[in-house]
C-alpha positions as CSV (number, residue, x, y, z in Angstrom):
1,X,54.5,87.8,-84.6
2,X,52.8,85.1,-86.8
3,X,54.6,83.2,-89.2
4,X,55.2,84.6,-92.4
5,X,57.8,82.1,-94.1
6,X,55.1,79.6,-95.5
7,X,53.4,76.8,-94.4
8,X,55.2,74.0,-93.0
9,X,56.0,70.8,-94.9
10,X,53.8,68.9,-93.0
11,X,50.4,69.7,-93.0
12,X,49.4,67.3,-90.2
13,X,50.9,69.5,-87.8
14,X,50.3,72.9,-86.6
15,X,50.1,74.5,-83.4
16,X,47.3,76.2,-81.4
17,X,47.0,78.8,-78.7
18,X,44.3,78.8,-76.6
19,X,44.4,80.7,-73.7
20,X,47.0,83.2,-72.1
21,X,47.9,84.3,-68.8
22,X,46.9,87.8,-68.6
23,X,49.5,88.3,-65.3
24,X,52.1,86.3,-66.9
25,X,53.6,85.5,-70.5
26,X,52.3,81.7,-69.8
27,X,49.8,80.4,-72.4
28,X,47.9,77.4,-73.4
29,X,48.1,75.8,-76.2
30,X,48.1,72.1,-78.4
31,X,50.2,70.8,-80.5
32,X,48.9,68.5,-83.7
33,X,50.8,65.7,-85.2
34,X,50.1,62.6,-87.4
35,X,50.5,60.5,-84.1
36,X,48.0,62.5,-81.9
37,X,47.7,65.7,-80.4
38,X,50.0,67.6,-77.3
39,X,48.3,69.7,-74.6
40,X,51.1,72.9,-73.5
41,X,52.8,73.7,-71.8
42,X,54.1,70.1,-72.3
43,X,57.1,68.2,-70.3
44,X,58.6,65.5,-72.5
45,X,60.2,62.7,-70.7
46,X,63.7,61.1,-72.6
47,X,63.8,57.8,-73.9
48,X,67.3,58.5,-75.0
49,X,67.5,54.4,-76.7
50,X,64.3,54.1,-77.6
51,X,63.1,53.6,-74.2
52,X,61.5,56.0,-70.9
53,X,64.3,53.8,-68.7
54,X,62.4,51.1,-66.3
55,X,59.0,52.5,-68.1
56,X,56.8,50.5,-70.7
57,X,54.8,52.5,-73.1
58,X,51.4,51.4,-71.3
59,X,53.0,53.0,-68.0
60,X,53.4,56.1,-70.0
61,X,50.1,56.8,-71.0
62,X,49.1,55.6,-67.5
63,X,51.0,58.7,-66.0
64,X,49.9,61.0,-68.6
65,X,52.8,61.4,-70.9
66,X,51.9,62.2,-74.6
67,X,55.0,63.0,-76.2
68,X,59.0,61.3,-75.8
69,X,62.4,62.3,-76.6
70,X,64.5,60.0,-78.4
71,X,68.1,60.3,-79.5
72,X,69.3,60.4,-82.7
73,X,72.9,59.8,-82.0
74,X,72.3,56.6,-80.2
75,X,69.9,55.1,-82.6
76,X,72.3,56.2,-85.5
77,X,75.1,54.0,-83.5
78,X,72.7,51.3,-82.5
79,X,70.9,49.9,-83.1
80,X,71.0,51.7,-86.4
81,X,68.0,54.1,-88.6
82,X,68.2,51.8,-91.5
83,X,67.3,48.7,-89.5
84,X,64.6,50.6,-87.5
85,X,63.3,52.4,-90.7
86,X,63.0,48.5,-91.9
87,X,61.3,47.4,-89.2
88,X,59.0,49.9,-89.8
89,X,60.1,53.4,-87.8
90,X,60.5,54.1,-84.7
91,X,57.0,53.6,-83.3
92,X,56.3,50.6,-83.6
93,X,59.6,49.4,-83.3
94,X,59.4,50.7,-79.2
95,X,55.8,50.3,-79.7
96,X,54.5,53.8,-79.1
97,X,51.9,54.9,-80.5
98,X,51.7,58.9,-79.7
99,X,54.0,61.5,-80.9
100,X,58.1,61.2,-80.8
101,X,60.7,64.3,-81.1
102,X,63.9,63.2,-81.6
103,X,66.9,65.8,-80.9
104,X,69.8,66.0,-83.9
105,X,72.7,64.1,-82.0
106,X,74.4,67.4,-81.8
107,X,74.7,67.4,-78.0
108,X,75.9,63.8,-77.4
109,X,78.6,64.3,-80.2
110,X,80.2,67.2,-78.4
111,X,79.5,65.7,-74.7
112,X,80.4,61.8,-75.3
113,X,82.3,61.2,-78.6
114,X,85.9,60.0,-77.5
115,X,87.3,62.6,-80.4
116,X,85.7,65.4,-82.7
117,X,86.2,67.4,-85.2
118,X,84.2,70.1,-86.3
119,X,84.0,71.5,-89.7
120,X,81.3,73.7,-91.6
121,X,80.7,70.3,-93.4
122,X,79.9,69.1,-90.0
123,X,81.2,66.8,-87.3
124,X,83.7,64.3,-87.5
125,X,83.6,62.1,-84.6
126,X,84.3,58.4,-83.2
127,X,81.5,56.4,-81.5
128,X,81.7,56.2,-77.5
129,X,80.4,52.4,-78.1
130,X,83.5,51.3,-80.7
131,X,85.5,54.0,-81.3
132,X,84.7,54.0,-85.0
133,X,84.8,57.1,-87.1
134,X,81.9,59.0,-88.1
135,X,80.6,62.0,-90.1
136,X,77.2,63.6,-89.0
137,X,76.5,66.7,-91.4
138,X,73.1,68.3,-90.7
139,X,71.7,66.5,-94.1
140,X,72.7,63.0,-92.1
141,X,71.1,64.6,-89.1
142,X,68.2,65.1,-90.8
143,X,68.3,62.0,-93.0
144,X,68.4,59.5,-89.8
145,X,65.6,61.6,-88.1
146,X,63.2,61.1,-91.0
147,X,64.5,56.9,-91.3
148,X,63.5,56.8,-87.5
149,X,59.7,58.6,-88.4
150,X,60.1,60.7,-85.7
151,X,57.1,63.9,-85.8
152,X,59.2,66.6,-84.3
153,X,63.0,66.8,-85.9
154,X,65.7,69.0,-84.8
155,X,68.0,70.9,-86.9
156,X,71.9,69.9,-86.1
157,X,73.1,72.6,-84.0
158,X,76.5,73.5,-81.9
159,X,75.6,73.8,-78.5
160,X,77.7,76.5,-77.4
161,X,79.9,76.0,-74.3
162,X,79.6,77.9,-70.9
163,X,81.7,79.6,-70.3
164,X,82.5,81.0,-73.8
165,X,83.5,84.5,-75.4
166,X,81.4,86.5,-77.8
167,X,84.1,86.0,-80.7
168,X,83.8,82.1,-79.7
169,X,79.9,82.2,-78.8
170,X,79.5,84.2,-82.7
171,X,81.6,81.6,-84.4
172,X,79.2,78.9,-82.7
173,X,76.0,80.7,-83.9
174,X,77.1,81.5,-87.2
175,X,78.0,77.7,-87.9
176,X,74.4,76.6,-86.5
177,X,72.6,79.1,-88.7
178,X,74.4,78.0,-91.7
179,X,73.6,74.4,-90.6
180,X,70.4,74.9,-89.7
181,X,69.7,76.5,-93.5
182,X,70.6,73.2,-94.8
183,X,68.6,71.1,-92.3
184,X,66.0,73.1,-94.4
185,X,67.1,72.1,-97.3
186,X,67.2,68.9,-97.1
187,X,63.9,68.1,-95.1
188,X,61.9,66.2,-97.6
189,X,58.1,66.6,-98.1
190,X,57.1,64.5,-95.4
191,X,54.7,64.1,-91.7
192,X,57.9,65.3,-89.7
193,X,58.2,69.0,-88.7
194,X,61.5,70.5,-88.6
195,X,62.7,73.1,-85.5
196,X,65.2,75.4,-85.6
197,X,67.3,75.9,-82.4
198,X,68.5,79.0,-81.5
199,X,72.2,79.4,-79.7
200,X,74.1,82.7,-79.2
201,X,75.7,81.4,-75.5
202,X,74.9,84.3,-72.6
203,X,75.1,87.3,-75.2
204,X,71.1,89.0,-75.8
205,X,73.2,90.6,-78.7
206,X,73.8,87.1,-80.5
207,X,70.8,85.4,-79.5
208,X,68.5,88.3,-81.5
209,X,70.4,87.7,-84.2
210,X,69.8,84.0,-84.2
211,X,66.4,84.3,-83.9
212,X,65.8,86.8,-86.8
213,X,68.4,84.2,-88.8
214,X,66.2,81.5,-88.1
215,X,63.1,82.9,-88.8
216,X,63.8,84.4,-92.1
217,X,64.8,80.4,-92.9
218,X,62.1,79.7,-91.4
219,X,60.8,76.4,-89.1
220,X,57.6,74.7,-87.7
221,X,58.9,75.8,-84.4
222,X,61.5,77.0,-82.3
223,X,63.9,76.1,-79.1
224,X,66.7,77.7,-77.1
225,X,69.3,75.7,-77.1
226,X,72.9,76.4,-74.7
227,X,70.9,76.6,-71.5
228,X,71.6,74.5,-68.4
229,X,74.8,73.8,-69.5
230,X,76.3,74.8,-66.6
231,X,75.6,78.4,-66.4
232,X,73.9,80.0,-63.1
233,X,70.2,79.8,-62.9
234,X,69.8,83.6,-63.2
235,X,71.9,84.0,-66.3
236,X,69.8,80.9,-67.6
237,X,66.3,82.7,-66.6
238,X,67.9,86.2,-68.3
239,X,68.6,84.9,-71.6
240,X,65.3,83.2,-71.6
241,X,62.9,85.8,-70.6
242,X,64.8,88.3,-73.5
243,X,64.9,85.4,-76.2
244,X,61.5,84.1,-76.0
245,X,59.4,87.3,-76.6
246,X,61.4,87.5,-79.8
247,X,60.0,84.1,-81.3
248,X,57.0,83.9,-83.4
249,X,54.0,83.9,-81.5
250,X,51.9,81.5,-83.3
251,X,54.5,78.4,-83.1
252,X,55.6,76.6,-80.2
253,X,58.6,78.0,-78.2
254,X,60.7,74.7,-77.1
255,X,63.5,75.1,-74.0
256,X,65.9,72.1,-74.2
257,X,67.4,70.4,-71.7
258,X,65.7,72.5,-68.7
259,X,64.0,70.4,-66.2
260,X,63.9,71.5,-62.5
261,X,60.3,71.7,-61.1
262,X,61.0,75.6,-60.3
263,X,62.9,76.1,-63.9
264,X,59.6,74.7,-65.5
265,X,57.4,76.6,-63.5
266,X,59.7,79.8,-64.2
267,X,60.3,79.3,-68.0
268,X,56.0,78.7,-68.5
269,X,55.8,82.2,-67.1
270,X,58.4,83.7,-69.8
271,X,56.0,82.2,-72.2
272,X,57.6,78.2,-73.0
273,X,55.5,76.2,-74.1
274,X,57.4,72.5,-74.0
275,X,60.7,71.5,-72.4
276,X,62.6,68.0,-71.9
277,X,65.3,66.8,-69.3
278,X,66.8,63.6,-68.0
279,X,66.0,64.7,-64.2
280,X,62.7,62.9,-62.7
281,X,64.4,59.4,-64.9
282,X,68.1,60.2,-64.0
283,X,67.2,61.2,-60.2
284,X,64.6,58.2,-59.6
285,X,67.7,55.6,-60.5
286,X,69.9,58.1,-57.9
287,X,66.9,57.3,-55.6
288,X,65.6,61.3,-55.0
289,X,62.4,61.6,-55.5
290,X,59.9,64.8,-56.1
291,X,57.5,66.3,-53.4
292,X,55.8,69.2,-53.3
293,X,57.7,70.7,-50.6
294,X,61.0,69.9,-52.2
295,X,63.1,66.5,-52.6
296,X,63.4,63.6,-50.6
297,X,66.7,60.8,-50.9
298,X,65.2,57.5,-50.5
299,X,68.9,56.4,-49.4
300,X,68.6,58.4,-46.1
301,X,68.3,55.9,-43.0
302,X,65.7,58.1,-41.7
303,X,63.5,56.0,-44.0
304,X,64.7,52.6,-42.8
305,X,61.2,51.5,-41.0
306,X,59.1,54.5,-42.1
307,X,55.7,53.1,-43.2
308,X,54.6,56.6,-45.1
309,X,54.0,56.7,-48.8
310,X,56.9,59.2,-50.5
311,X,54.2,61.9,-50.7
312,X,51.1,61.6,-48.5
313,X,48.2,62.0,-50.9
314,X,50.1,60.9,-54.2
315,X,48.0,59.2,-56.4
316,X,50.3,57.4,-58.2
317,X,51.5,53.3,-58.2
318,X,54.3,54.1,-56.3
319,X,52.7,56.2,-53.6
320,X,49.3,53.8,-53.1
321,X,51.6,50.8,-52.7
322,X,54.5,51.0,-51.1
323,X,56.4,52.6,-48.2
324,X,59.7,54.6,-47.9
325,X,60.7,52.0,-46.1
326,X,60.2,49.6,-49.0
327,X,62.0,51.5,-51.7
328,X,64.9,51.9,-48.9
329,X,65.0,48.5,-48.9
330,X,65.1,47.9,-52.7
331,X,67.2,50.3,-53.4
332,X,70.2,49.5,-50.6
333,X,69.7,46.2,-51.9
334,X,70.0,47.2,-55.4
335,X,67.1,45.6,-56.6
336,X,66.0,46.6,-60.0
337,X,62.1,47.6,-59.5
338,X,63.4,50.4,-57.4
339,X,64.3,52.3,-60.5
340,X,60.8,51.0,-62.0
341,X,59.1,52.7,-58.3
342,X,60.8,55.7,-58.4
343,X,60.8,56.7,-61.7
344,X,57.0,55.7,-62.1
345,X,56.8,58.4,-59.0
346,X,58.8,61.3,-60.5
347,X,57.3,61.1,-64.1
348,X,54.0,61.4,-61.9
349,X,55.1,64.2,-60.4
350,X,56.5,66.3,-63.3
351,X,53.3,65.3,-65.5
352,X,50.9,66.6,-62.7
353,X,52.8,70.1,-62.4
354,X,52.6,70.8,-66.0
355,X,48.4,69.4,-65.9
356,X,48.0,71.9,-62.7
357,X,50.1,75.0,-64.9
358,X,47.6,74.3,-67.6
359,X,44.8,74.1,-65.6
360,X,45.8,77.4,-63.7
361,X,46.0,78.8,-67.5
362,X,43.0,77.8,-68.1
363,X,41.3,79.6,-64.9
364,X,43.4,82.8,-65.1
365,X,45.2,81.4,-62.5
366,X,48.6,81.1,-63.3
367,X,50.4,84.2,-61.1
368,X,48.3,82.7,-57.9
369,X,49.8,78.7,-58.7
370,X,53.0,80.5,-58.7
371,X,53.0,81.9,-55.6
372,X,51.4,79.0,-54.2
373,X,54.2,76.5,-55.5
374,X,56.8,78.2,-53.7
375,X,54.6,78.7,-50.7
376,X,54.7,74.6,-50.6
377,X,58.7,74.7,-50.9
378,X,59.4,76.9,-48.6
379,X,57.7,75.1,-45.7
């Protein structure tokens, strides 16, 4: 359904489709924004402080990666918006140059603040770093995101619990609409495009209604948030393939916090177009690391004098430089470039499947690269 709310704030962004599976819901698309364009469907690596952990900015661009994550919560706490709005906003503070979304804080208040209290003012909580006491209302959401210059803002949502009960699951979504409203509101005429997130927990019921709520406030685009949360994959994959087909067609559909390699490729076929996820950053320090086939655990003693690459064939640094038996070594002797390796290997990974679901987009190809990825992980 197009958008019929009104143009977004920011007219240097906009959103374009340009091809669609005609087996699948997946579709191609770009994304346009002051700092540079998006290709879809897009994987966007967190840099929760301001930083792809063990990554420079140069090695981002090196492995493909046109758009981060960063946090607002942490950046709120420290260093602080105000000092990296003076320094002259987030970009060149971490020195990148290409587009940045930064998510509301929402999800780190509930998950890491020592106490909270929530409110329809907002959420009262105190810091994980100090223990000091803080307000974050969805106007202060905003207001940080717009101090940090980030091109993609989120609206201050509750991420809804799993499990939870409708009556607990409607009280959630009904606070996150009305939040979201004044989000809205308070969004000033600016380069930064605001998102709205849809919740509604596991209830098709709720999430409909979030998404006509949301729409009729309308956003520059749209995400499903209170997935992977600790729900099982199929309940995940349900709510998903009835929520998405309800969002406007013409503006990017956003799955947060979804990041397994057969979740991706899954979720592109319902029709997402962009996703983010700690996993290839949070697993490479864990030492597991991606293959086509599956996963391998650096750690395993099997590797202890194997002179093989990770993946045979892998372009990357990693893979063209070193063995297994290399990053074993590093990593049992808990030397820091391992993470640098490993992660430089797993971003590699996750940015080549989402080129090779574009590219099988692009050919009318996408149903036979499904097939064909899990082909290579069964073997």
């Amino acid at each position: 359904m197009p958008h019929e709310f009104g143009k977004p704030k920011n007219m240097a962004f906009s959103f374009e489709i340009i091809d669609r599976s005609q087996e699948t819901g997946a579709r191609l698309g770009r994304i346009h924004t002051t700092h540079g364009c998006v290709d879809t469907p897009a994987f966007i690596p967190v840099g929760t402080q301001a930083t792809v952990k063990s990554l420079t900015p140069e090695d981002l661009s090196g492995l493909g990666v046109q758009i981060i994550l960063a946090n607002t919560y942490h950046l709120y706490l420290r260093p602080g918006h105000h000092i990296i709005s003076t320094l002259g906003g987030l970009h060149r503070f971490m020195h990148w140059e290409g587009p940045i979304l930064t998510d509301s804080g929402g999800y780190q208040v509930f998950s890491l603040a020592k106490l909270r209290q929530i409110s329809e003012q907002g959420v009262t909580f105190q810091s994980h770093l100090d223990g000091s006491s803080h307000l974050l209302t969805p106007e202060k959401a905003v207001e940080i995101q717009e101090a940090l210059g980030a091109d993609i803002m989120m609206c201050l949502d509750e991420c809804t619990p799993y499990p939870a009960t409708h009556t607990e699951a409607r009280r959630s979504l009904t606070l996150s609409i009305d939040w979201a409203r004044r989000c809205k509101e308070s969004a000033g005429v600016g380069r930064a495009s605001l998102f709205g997130i849809v919740q509604g927990g596991m209830f098709q019921d709720l999430r409909a209604e979030g998404v006509k709520a949301l729409i009729g406030i309308g956003f520059d685009g749209y995400a499903l948030g209170g997935l992977s949360v600790g729900e099982p994959k199929e309940a995940m994959l349900d709510v998903a393939a009835f929520t998405l087909p309800l969002l406007p067609e013409a503006l990017p559909r956003y799955v947060m916090g979804v990041g397994a390699p057969a979740d991706l490729v899954e979720m592109v076929s319902l029709g997402a177009d962009m996703f983010d996820c700690v996993i290839p950053t949070r697993h490479a320090r864990n030492g597991q690391l991606f293959l086509r086939t599956g996963t391998l655990n650096i750690c395993n003693a099997r590797y202890r004098a194997d002179e093989r690459p990770v993946e045979a064939g892998c372009p990357c640094y990693t893979c063209t430089h070193y063995s297994r038996a290399y990053l074993r070594h590093l990593f049992m002797a808990r030397e820091l470039l391992v993470h640098r390796l490993t992660t430089i290997h797993n971003i590699h990974y996750f940015m080549t499947l989402m080129s090779e679901m574009r590219e099988a987009i692009r050919k009318g190809r996408f149903a036979h690269f499904k097939r064909d990825f899990y082909a290579h992980r069964n073997r």
